[in-house]
N, C-alpha and C positions, 0 to 999 in steps of 0.2 A: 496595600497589596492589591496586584489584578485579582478578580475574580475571574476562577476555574470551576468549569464544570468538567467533571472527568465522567469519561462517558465508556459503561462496560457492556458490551452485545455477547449475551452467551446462550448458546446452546447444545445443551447435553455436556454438558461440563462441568458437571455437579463433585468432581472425585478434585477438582482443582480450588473450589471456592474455597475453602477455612481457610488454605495456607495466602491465598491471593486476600482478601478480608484480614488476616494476622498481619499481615505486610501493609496493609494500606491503615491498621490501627495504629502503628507507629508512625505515620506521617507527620514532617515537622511545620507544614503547610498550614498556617492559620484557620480554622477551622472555619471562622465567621468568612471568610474569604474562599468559599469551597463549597460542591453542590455533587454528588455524586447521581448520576441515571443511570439506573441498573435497569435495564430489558430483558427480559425473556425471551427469544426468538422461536417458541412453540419447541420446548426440549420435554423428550420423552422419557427422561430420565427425574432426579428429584430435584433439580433445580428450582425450580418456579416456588418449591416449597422452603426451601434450604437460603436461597438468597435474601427473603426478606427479616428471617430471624436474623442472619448476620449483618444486615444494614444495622438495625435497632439497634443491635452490639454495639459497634461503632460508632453513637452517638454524633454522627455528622447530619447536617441537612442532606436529605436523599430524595430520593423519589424510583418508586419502582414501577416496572408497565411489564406486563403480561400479556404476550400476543396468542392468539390460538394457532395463525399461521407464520410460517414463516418467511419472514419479511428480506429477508436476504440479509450482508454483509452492509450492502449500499440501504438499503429500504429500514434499516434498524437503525443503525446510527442515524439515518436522516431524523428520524422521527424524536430523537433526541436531543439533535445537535439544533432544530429547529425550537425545539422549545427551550434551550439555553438561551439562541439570538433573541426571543422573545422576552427572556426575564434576563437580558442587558450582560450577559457573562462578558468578557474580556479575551476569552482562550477558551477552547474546549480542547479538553486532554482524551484521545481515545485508548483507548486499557485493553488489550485484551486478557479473558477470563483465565487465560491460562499461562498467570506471569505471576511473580513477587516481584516488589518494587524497594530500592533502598528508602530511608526514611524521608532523604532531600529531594528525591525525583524531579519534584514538580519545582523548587524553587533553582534547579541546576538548567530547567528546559526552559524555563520563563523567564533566565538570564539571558538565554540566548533570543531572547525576544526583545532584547533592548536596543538590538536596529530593530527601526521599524520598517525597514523593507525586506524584514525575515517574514514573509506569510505561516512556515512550520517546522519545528524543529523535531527532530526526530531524535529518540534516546536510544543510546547504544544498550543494545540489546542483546544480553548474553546469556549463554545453555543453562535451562533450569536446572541440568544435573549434571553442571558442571561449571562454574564461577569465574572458570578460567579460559572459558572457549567462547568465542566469537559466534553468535546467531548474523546479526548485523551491521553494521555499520555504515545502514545506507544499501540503497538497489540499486543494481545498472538497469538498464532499458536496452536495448537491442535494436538497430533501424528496421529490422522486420518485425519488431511486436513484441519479441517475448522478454521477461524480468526476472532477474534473480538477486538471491542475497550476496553484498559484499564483505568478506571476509570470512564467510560461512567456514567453520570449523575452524579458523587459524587461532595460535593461541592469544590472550589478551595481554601476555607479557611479553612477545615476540616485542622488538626494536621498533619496527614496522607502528606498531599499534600502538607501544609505549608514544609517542609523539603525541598520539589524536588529543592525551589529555590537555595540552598545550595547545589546542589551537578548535577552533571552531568549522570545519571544512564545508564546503559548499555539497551539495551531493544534488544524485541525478533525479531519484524520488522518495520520499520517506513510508515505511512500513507502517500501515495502519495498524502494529499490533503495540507501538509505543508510539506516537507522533503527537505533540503540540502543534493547536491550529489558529491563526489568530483569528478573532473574531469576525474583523473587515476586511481580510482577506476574501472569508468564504464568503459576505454578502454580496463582493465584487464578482465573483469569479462563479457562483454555485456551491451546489455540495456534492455529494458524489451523483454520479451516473446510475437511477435507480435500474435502467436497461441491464448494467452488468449483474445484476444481484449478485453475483461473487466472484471475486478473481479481476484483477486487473485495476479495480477502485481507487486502489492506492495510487499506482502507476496516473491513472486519468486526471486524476485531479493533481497529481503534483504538477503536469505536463501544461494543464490549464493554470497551474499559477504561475508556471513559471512565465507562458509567454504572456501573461499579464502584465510580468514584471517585478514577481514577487521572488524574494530569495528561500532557498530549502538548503536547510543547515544540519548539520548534525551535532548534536548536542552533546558531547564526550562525557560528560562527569554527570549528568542524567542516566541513571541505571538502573534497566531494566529486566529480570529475570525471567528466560520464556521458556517454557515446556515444549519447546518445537516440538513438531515430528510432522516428516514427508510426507503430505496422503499422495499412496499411491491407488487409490479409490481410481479405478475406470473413467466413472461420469464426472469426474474434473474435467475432463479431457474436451469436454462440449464447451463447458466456458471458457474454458482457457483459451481455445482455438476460434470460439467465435469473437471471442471480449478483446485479442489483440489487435485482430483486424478493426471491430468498433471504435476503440483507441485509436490508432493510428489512422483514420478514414477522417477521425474529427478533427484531428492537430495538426495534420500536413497539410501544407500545402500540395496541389494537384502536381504542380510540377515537382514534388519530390514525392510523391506516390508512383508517379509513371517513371522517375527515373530508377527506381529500386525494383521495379514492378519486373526485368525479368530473373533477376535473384530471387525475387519471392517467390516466381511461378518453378524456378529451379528446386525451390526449397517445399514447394508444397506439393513435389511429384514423390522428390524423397520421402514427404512426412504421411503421404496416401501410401504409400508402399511400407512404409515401417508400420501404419498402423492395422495393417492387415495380418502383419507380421505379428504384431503383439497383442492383439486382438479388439483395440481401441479404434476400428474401421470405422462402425456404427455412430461413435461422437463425433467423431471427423466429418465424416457426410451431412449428421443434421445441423452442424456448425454455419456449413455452406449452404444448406436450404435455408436459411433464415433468415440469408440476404437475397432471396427469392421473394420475400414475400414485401408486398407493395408499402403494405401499410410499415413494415419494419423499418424499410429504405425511407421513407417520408419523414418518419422521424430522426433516422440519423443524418437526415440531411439539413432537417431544422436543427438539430446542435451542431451539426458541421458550418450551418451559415452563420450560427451565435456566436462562435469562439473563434473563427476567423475573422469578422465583421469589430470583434473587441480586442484583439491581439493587439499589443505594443513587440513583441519580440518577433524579429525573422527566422524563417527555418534554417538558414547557418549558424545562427547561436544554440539553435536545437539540438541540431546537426554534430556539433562538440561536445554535446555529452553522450552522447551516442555512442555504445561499445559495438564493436564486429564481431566479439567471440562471446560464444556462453561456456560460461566458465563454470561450474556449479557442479560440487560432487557428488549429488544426488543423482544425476543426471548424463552423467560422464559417459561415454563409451566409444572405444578404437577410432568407432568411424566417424564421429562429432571431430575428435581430436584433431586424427589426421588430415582428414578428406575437407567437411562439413566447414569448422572453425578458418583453413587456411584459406578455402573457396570465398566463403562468405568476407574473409578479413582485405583479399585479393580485391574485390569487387566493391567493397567499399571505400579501399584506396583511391580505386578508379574513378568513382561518382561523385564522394564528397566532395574534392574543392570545384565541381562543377555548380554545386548548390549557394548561387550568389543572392537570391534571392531570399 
């Protein structure tokens, strides 16, 4: 059997661990074959105490780390995913804290690893309190930056979705809160972008394996249980808006930067003015001073020169996975629908097949 290290970053999440540890007791995943890294990410809550009593339970090889600060989404998982490549794992499996897992998870997602030009397969991931609702099946990406879930709320027995268990589907990036990662994937490619420390990570790195050359699959009969919920937290609103632009600054190509570049500035006069509106002005702004600052720019310019300089894929195979609308009903409203979606859908008709490079 490959060796997995399944890797769980949690913070302040201490109300989720017993039922996520009950779930992962059942696992039917050979134990000698299995390495679980439980992190801490500096949670102010009873975590840091509560998680290593239930490793012990679970009699699995483990290993637990306790940070005082917090390392971020990218900077925690690195720090663990780094020490699996160290001690020869095969797959690292990333968990997040706030899932139940069925008992096969891991042998239904490392089926899907039997091409081995799958770099990660991602597990269909559906509503913790509710079995029968779609979390994910897979993100789109956006040619302006932003990412949401696919199939977000639709049911799991819809027609539609009944199929995915038949088939292995390619998808645009997989969600870091259930994703299989192969092992020589990431030593090809990197691991995540410590720059984002949250928001967008997932998105980055699938972007960089893909035009490596690596496939991103969804793993259908891998299932995953997740406690979503939307933060609608204000200061998301600084990552999210600076980590897209990050993202996309690294992957494209110049000439499909400048050909999207004046939809973007369309869209970023709309998004200063909504966020004035809704009071998220202040993350907006310091999103954009921070590519002000010299030394920030230096460095996204040395990952911009490293993943372009190693690229196998052109930005028209990119280009095609590419959605023009955001579809996503956390996020919905009149003037996205109307105005926002048809504009941006307009204008990417126009562009893409000029992207031959």
């Amino acid at each position: 059997m490959n060796k997995i290290a399944v890797i769980i970053l949690s913070y302040n999440h201490e109300q989720f661990l017993r039922d996520l540890f009950a779930s992962l007791g059942r696992l039917s995943y050979p134990r000698e074959s299995l390495k679980i890294f439980f992190l801490d990410n500096a949670s102010a809550d009873g975590s840091a105490a509560l998680a290593p009593r239930l490793l012990a339970e679970l009699n699995f090889e483990h290993e637990f780390i306790e940070k005082k600060e917090n390392l971020g989404f990218a900077g925690g998982n690195n720090l663990c995913i780094r020490r699996a490549l160290d001690e020869s794992f095969d797959f690292v499996y990333l968990l997040n804290p706030d899932t139940e897992v069925e008992p096969d998870f891991l042998e239904r997602a490392a089926a899907a690893m039997g091409d081995t030009s799958v770099g990660a397969a991602q597990s269909l991931l559906l509503m913790g309190d509710d079995h029968q609702v779609i979390n994910s099946v897979g993100n789109a990406f956006h040619y302006l930056g932003f990412g949401y879930c696919l199939g977000y709320r639709d049911r799991r027995d819809s027609p539609v979705y009944a199929q995915l268990a038949s088939k292995m589907p390619e998808i645009t990036y997989a969600s870091g809160a259930g994703v299989l990662l192969r092992a020589g994937a990431l030593r090809q490619v990197g691991l995540f972008d410590e720059t984002l420390f949250a928001y967008h990570e997932d998105a980055d790195l699938s972007l960089r394996l893909f035009l490596a050359g690596w496939r991103i699959v969804l793993a259908p009969r891998s299932v995953v249980y997740h406690h979503y919920q939307f933060s609608r937290s204000i200061k998301k609103y600084y990552w999210m808006e600076r980590n897209r632009f990050i993202v996309l600054w690294k992957c494209l190509r110049l000439r499909t930067l400048l050909l999207v570049l004046p939809m973007q500035l369309v869209l970023e006069a709309g998004l200063l003015l909504f966020s004035f509106r809704t009071g998220w002005w202040r993350e907006k702004l310091r999103a954009c001073v921070w590519f002000l600052n010299p030394h920030n720019l230096a460095a996204l310019w040395r990952s911009r020169r490293a993943i372009q300089k190693s690229r196998r894929l052109p930005d028209r195979e990119l280009a095609r996975r590419f959605t023009s609308v955001i579809s996503y009903q956390e996020i919905d409203n009149i003037l996205l629908r109307r105005i926002g979606n048809p504009l941006m859908t307009a204008y990417w008709r126009a562009v893409r097949p000029l992207i031959r490079w």
